[in-house]
PASEBA-549488 format. One record per residue (C-alpha): residue in three letters; x, y, z. Coordinates in steps of 0.05 Angstrom, whole numbers. Last residue first. Layout:
+------+--------+--------+--------+
! rolo !   east !  north !     up !
+------+--------+--------+--------+
!  ALA !      X !      Y !      Z !
...
+------+--------+--------+--------+
This chain:
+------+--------+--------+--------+
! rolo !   east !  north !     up !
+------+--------+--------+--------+
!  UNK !  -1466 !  -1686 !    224 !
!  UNK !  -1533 !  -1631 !    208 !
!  UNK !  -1519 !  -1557 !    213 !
!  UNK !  -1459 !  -1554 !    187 !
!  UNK !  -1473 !  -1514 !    113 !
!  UNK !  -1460 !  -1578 !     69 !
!  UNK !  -1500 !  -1623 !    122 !
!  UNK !  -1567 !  -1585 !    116 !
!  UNK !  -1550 !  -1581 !     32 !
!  UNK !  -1554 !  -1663 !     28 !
!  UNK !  -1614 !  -1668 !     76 !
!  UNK !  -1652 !  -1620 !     40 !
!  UNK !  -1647 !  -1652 !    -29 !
!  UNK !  -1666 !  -1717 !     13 !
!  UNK !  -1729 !  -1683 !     31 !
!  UNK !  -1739 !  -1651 !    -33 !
!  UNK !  -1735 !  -1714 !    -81 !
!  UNK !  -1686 !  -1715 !   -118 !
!  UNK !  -1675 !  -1735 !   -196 !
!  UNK !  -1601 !  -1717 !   -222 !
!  UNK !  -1594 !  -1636 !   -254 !
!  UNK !  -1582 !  -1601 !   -320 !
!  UNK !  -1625 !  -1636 !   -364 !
!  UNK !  -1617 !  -1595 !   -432 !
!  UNK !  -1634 !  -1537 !   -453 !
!  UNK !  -1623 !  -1522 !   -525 !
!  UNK !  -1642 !  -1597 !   -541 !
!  UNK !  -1700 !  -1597 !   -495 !
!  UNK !  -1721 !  -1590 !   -416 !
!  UNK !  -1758 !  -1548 !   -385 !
!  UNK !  -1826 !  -1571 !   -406 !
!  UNK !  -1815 !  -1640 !   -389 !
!  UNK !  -1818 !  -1600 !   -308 !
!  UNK !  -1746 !  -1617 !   -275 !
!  UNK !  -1741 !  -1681 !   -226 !
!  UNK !  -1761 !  -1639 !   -159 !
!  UNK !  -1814 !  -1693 !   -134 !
!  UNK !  -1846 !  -1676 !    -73 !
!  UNK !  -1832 !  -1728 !    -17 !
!  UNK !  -1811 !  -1671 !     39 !
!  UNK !  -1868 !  -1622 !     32 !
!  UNK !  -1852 !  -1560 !      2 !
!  UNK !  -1810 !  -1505 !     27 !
!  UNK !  -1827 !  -1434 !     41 !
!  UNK !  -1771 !  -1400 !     75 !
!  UNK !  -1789 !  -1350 !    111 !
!  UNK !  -1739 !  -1292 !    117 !
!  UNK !  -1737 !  -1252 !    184 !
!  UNK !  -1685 !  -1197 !    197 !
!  UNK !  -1647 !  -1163 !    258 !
!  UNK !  -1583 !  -1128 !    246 !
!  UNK !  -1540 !  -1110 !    317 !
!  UNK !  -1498 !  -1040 !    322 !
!  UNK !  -1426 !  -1051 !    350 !
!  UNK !  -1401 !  -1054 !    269 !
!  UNK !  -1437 !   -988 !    263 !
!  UNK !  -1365 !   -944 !    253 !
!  UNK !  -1334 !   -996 !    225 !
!  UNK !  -1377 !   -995 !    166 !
!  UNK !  -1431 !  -1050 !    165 !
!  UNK !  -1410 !  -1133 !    144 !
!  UNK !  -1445 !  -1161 !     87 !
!  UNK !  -1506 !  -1199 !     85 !
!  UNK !  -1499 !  -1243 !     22 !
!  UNK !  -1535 !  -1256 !    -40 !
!  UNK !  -1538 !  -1313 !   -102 !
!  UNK !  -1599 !  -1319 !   -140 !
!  UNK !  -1635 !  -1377 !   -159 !
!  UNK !  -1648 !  -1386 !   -230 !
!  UNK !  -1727 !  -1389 !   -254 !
!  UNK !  -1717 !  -1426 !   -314 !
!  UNK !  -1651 !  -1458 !   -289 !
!  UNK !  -1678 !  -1534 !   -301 !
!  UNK !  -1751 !  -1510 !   -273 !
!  UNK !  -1755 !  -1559 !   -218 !
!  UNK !  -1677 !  -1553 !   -202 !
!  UNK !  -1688 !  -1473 !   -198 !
!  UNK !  -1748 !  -1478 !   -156 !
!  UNK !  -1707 !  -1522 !   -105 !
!  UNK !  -1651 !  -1471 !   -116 !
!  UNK !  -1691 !  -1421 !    -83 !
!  UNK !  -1715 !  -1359 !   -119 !
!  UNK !  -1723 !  -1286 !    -91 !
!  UNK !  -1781 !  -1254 !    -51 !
!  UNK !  -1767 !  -1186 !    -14 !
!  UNK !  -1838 !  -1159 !     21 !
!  UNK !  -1845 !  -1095 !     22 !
!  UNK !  -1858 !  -1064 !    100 !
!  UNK !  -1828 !   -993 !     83 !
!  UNK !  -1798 !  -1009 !     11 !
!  UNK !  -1748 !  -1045 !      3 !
!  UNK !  -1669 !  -1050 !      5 !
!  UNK !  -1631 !  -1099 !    -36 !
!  UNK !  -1550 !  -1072 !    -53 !
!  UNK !  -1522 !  -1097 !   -115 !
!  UNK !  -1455 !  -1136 !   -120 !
!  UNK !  -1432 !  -1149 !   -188 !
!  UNK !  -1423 !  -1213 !   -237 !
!  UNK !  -1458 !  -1195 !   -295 !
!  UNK !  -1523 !  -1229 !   -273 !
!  UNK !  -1520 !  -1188 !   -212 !
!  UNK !  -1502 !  -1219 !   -147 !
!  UNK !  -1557 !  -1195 !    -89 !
!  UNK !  -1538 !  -1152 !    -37 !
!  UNK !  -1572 !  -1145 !     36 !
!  UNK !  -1527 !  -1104 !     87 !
!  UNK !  -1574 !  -1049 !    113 !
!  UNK !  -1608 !  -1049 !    181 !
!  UNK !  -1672 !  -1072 !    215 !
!  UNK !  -1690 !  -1117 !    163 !
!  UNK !  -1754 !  -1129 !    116 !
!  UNK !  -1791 !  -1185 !    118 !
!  UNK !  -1763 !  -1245 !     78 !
!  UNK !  -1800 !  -1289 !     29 !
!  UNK !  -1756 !  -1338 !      5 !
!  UNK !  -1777 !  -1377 !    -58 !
!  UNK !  -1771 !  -1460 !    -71 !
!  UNK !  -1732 !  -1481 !    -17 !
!  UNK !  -1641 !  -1481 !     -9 !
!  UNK !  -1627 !  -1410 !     -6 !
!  UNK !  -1565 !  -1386 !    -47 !
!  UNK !  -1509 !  -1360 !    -14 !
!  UNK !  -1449 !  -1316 !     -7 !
!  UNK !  -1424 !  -1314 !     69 !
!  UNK !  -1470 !  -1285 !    120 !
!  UNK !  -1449 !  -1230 !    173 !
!  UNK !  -1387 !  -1235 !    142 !
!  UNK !  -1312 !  -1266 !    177 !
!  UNK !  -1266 !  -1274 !    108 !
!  UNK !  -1204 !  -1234 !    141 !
!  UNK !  -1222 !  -1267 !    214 !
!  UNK !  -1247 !  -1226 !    261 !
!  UNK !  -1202 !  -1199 !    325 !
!  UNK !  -1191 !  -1129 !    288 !
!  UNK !  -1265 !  -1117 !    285 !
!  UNK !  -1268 !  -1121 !    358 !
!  UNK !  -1344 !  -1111 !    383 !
!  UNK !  -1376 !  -1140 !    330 !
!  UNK !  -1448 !  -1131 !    349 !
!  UNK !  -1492 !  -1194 !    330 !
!  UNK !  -1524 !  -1207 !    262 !
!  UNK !  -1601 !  -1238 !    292 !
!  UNK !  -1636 !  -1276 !    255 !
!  UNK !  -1713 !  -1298 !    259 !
!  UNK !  -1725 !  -1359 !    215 !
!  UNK !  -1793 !  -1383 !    199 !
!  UNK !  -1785 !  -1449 !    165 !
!  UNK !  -1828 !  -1486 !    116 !
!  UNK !  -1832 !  -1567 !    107 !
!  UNK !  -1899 !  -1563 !     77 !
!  UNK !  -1963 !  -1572 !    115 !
!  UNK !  -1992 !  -1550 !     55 !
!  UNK !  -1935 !  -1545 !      0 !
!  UNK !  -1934 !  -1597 !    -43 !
!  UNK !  -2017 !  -1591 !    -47 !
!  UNK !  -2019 !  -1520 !    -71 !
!  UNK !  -1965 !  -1527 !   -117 !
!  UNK !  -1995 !  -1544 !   -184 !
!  UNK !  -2053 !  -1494 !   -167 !
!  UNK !  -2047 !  -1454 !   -231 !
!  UNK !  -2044 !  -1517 !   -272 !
!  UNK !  -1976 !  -1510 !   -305 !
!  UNK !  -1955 !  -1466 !   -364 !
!  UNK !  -1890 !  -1436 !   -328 !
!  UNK !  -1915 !  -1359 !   -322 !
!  UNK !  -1984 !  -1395 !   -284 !
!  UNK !  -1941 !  -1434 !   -239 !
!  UNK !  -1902 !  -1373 !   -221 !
!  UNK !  -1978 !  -1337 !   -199 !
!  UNK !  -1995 !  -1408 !   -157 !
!  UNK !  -1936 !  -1395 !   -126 !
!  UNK !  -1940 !  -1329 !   -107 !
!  UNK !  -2015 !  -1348 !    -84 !
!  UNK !  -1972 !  -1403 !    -40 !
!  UNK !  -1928 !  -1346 !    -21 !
!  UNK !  -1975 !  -1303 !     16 !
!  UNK !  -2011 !  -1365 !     50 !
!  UNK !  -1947 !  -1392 !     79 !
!  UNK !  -1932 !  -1316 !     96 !
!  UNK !  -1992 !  -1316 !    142 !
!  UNK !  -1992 !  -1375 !    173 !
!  UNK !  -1914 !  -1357 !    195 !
!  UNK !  -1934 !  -1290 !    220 !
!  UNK !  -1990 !  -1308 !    267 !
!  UNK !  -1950 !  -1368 !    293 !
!  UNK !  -1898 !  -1322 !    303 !
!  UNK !  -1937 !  -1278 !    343 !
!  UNK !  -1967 !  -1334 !    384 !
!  UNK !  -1901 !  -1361 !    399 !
!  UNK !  -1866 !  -1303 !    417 !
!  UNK !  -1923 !  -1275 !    459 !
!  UNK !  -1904 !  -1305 !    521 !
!  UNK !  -1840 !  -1285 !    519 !
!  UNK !  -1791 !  -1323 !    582 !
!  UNK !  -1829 !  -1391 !    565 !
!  UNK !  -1806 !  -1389 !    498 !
!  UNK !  -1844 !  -1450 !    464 !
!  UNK !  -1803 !  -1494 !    418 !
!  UNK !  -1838 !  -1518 !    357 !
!  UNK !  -1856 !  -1582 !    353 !
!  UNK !  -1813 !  -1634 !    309 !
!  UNK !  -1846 !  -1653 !    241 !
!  UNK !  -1860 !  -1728 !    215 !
!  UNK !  -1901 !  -1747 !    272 !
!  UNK !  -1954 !  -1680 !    242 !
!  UNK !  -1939 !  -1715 !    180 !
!  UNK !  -1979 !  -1786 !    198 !
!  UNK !  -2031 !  -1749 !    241 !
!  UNK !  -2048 !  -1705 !    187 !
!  UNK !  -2100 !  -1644 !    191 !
!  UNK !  -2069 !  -1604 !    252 !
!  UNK !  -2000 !  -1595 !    220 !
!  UNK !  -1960 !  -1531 !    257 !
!  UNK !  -1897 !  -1527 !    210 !
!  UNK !  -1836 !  -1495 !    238 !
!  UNK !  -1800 !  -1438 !    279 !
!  UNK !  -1722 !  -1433 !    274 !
!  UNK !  -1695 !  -1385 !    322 !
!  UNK !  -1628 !  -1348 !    294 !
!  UNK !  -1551 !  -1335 !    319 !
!  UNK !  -1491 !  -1296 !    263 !
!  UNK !  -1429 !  -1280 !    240 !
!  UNK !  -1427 !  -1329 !    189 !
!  UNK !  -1375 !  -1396 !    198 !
!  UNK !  -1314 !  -1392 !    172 !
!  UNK !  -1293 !  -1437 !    122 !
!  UNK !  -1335 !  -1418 !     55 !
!  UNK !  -1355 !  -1459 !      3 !
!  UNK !  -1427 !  -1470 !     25 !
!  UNK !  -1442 !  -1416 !     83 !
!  UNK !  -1426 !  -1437 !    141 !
!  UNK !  -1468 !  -1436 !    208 !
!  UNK !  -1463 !  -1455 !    277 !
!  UNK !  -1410 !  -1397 !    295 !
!  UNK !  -1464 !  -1364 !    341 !
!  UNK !  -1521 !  -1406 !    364 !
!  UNK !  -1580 !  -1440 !    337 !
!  UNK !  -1648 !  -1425 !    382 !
!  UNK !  -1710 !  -1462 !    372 !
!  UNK !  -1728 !  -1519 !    311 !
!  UNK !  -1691 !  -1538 !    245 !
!  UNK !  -1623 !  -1517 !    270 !
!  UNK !  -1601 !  -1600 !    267 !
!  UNK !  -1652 !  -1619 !    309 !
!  UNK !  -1597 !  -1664 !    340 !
!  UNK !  -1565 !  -1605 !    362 !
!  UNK !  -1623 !  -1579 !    408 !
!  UNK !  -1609 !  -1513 !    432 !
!  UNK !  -1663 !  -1475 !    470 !
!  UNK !  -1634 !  -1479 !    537 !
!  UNK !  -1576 !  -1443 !    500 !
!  UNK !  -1625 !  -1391 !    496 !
!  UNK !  -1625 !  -1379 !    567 !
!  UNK !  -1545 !  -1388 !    584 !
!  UNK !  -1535 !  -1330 !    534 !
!  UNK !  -1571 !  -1286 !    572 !
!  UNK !  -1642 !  -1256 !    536 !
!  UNK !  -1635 !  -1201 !    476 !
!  UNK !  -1638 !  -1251 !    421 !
!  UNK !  -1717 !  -1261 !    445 !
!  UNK !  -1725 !  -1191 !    462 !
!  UNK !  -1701 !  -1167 !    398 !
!  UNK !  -1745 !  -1224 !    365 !
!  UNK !  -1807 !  -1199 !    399 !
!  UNK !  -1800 !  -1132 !    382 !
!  UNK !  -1793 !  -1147 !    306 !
!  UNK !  -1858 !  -1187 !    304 !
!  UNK !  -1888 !  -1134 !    336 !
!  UNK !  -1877 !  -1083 !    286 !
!  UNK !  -1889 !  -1131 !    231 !
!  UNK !  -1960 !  -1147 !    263 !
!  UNK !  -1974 !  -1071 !    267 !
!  UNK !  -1947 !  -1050 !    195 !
!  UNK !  -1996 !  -1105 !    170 !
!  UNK !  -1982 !  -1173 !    137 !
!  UNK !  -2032 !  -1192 !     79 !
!  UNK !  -1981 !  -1181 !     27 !
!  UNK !  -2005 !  -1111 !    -12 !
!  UNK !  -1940 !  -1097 !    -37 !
!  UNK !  -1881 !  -1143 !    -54 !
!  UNK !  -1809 !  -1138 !    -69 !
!  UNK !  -1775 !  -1180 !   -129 !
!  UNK !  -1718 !  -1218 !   -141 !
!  UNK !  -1685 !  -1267 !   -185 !
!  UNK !  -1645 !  -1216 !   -223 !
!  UNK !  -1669 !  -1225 !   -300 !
!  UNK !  -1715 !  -1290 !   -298 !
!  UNK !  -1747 !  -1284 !   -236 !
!  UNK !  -1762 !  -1203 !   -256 !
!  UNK !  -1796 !  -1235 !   -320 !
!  UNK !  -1828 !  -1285 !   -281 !
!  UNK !  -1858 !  -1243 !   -232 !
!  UNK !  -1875 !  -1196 !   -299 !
!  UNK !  -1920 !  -1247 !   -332 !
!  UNK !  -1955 !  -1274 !   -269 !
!  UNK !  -1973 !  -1205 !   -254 !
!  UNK !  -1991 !  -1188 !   -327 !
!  UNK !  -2032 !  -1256 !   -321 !
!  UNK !  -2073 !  -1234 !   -256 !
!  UNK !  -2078 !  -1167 !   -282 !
!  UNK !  -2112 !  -1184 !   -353 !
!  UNK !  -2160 !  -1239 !   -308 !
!  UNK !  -2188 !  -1188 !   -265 !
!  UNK !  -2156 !  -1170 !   -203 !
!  UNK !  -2164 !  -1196 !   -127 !
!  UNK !  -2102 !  -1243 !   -119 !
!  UNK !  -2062 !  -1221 !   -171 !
!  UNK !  -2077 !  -1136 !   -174 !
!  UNK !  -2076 !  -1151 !    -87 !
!  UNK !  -2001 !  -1181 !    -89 !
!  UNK !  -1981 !  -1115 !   -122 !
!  UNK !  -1906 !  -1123 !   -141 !
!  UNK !  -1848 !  -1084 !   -140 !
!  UNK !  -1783 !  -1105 !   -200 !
!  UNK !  -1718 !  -1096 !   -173 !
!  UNK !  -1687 !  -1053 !   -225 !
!  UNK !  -1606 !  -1068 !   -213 !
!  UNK !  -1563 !  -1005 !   -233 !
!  UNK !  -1489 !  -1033 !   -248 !
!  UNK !  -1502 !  -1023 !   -329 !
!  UNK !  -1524 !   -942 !   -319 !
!  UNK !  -1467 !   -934 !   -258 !
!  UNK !  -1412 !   -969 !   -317 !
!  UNK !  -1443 !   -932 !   -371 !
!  UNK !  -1436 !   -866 !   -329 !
!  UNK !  -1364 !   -885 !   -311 !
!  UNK !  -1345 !   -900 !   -398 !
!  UNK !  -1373 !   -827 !   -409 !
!  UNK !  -1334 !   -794 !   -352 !
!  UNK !  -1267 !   -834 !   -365 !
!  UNK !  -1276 !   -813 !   -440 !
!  UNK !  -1287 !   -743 !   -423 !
!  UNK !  -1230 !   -732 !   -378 !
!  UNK !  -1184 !   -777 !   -440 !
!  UNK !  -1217 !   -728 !   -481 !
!  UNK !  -1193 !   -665 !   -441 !
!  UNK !  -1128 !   -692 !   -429 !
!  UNK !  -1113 !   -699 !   -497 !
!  UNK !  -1133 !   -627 !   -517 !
!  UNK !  -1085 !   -603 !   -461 !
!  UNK !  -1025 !   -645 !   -493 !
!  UNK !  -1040 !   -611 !   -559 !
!  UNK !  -1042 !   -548 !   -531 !
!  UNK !   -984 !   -554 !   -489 !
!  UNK !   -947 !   -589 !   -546 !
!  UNK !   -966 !   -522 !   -590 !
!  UNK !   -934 !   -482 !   -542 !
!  UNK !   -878 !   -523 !   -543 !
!  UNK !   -871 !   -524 !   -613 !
!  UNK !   -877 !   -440 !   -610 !
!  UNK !   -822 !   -439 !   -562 !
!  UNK !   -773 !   -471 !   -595 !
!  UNK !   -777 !   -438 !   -653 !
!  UNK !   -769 !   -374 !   -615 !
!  UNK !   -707 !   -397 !   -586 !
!  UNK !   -683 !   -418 !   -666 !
!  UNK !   -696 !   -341 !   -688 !
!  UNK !   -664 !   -299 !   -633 !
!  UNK !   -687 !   -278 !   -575 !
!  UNK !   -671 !   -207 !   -556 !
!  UNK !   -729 !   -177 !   -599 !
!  UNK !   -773 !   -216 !   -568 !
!  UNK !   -749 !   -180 !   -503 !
!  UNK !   -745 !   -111 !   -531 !
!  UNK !   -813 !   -122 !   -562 !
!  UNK !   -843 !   -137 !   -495 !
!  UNK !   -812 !    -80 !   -459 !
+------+--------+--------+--------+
């Protein structure tokens, strides 16, 4: 039967068919390197787009010989200088006290409304007690983060002239371990990043204590956050986030943990990268008061809290970043060292207090 119908077809039909059988083949061989070309070029892009966030003993620094204590200092500044983050180990806070820490805060941000309003004191500007929703905007953005926090801050008990300086901490008379947890938490992180500090000053040639005294009875804040349900996703404004694109105003950010995902950190090539730690790591990143003292150095980095999928939009995020800050007359002209004729000044002289000021009114929080 087959030779009867080849037979049938006569020489210029059979051409025809041959050239399209080798177009099929041809065609076919195209699509297969085009397949493998996507596939190759995908892998470089998932390779490129993969962020190593560096994890850090605190203990080989703090307790190790002098060959750990400069490999630490070496690689936080190596990890500073390629995505401006790192999570640490070993931080002097235990499971325990983070555990607790996290069920005061949901019962703080779980009281009425009309309670932690009580706590609202706009001239404070945010800087002490309860700030509520749509109080905050990121810089460049219009809306205002989706978002309420309690601002906890310095406790000076050796300087009467600063301790007038500072406004006292709010006590929560509904949670009578708030306070004293808190406490517990922000003495301890103040101590965790000053030897964080002393290991940056180390990578940047300075006396290894250069920041001990610009930070005692710094300026620091202890913020505990709460990213409300979103009940009506449909009702939010397009650009509405949990918190808009940022970069935090101190010298580093230590923040512990979070009850949810929604951390990402802006890669130097421009992409989004999620930040998730380990168990009860510490995530430190760079403040742009670092990055003025070291003339983009140590570069702070930008990050956002994005929104969850719809489906765990009615599910609140708790977190609790400290943010270390010096005290309010330090100097942040940028370090000699920092500057020359590849790199030159790239910022006017400030001091931190006024450099504070300035960014407090850019985000709303101070008229």
């Amino acid at each position: 039967m087959v030779y009867i119908f080849f037979d049938r077809i006569n020489n210029k039909t059979f051409s025809r068919v041959i050239v399209l059988i080798y177009l099929y083949r041809q065609a076919f061989k195209l699509f297969l390197y085009i397949k493998i070309d996507i596939f190759t070029y995908y892998l470089f892009y998932i390779t490129m787009s993969t962020v190593n966030i560096t994890r850090l003993d605190l203990a080989t620094y703090v307790n190790g010989s002098a060959a750990q204590r400069k490999q630490f200092s070496d690689d936080i500044g190596k990890a500073f200088n390629e995505t401006g983050f790192v999570t640490i180990t070993n931080h002097g806070l235990s499971k325990q006290l983070i555990d607790e820490l996290y069920a005061q805060v949901k019962a703080l941000f779980a009281l009425p409304d009309s309670v932690k309003k009580s706590y609202e004191i706009p001239e404070l500007a945010g800087q002490r007690g309860y700030t509520g929703k749509g109080k905050e905007t990121a810089k460049g953005f219009n809306t205002p983060d989706l978002k309420e926090f309690w601002q906890i801050g310095q406790t000076v008990t050796d300087d009467a002239a600063l301790k007038e300086e500072y406004p006292d901490n709010l006590v929560v008379k509904e949670l009578p371990i708030f306070n004293i947890t808190t406490h517990e938490v922000y003495s301890k992180l103040e101590e965790t990043g000053t030897h964080l500090l002393r290991a940056i000053a180390v990578y940047l040639g300075l006396n290894e204590k250069y920041f001990d005294d610009k930070v005692h009875n710094g300026n620091s804040i202890l913020r505990t956050l709460h990213y409300f349900p979103i009940e009506n996703p449909d009702a939010l404004p397009p650009d509405a986030v949990r918190a808009g694109a940022h970069e935090d105003i101190n010298l580093i950010t230590l923040l512990i943990g979070a009850s949810a995902d929604g951390l990402e950190l802006l890669t130097r090539e421009g992409k989004w990268f999620p930040v998730k730690a380990h168990g009860e790591d510490l995530v430190v990143n760079v403040g742009d008061m670092l990055q003025r003292l070291t003339n983009n150095k140590l570069k702070s980095t930008t990050h956002r809290v994005v929104n969850p999928p719809r489906e765990l939009m009615k599910n609140s995020r708790y977190s609790v970043p400290f943010f270390l800050h010096p005290v309010s007359d330090m100097d942040l002209t940028s370090l000699p060292s920092t500057v020359d004729a590849q790199h030159p000044k790239l910022y006017t002289d400030i001091t931190a207090g006024e450099y504070l000021d300035e960014r407090l009114r850019e985000i709303g929080l101070k008229k």
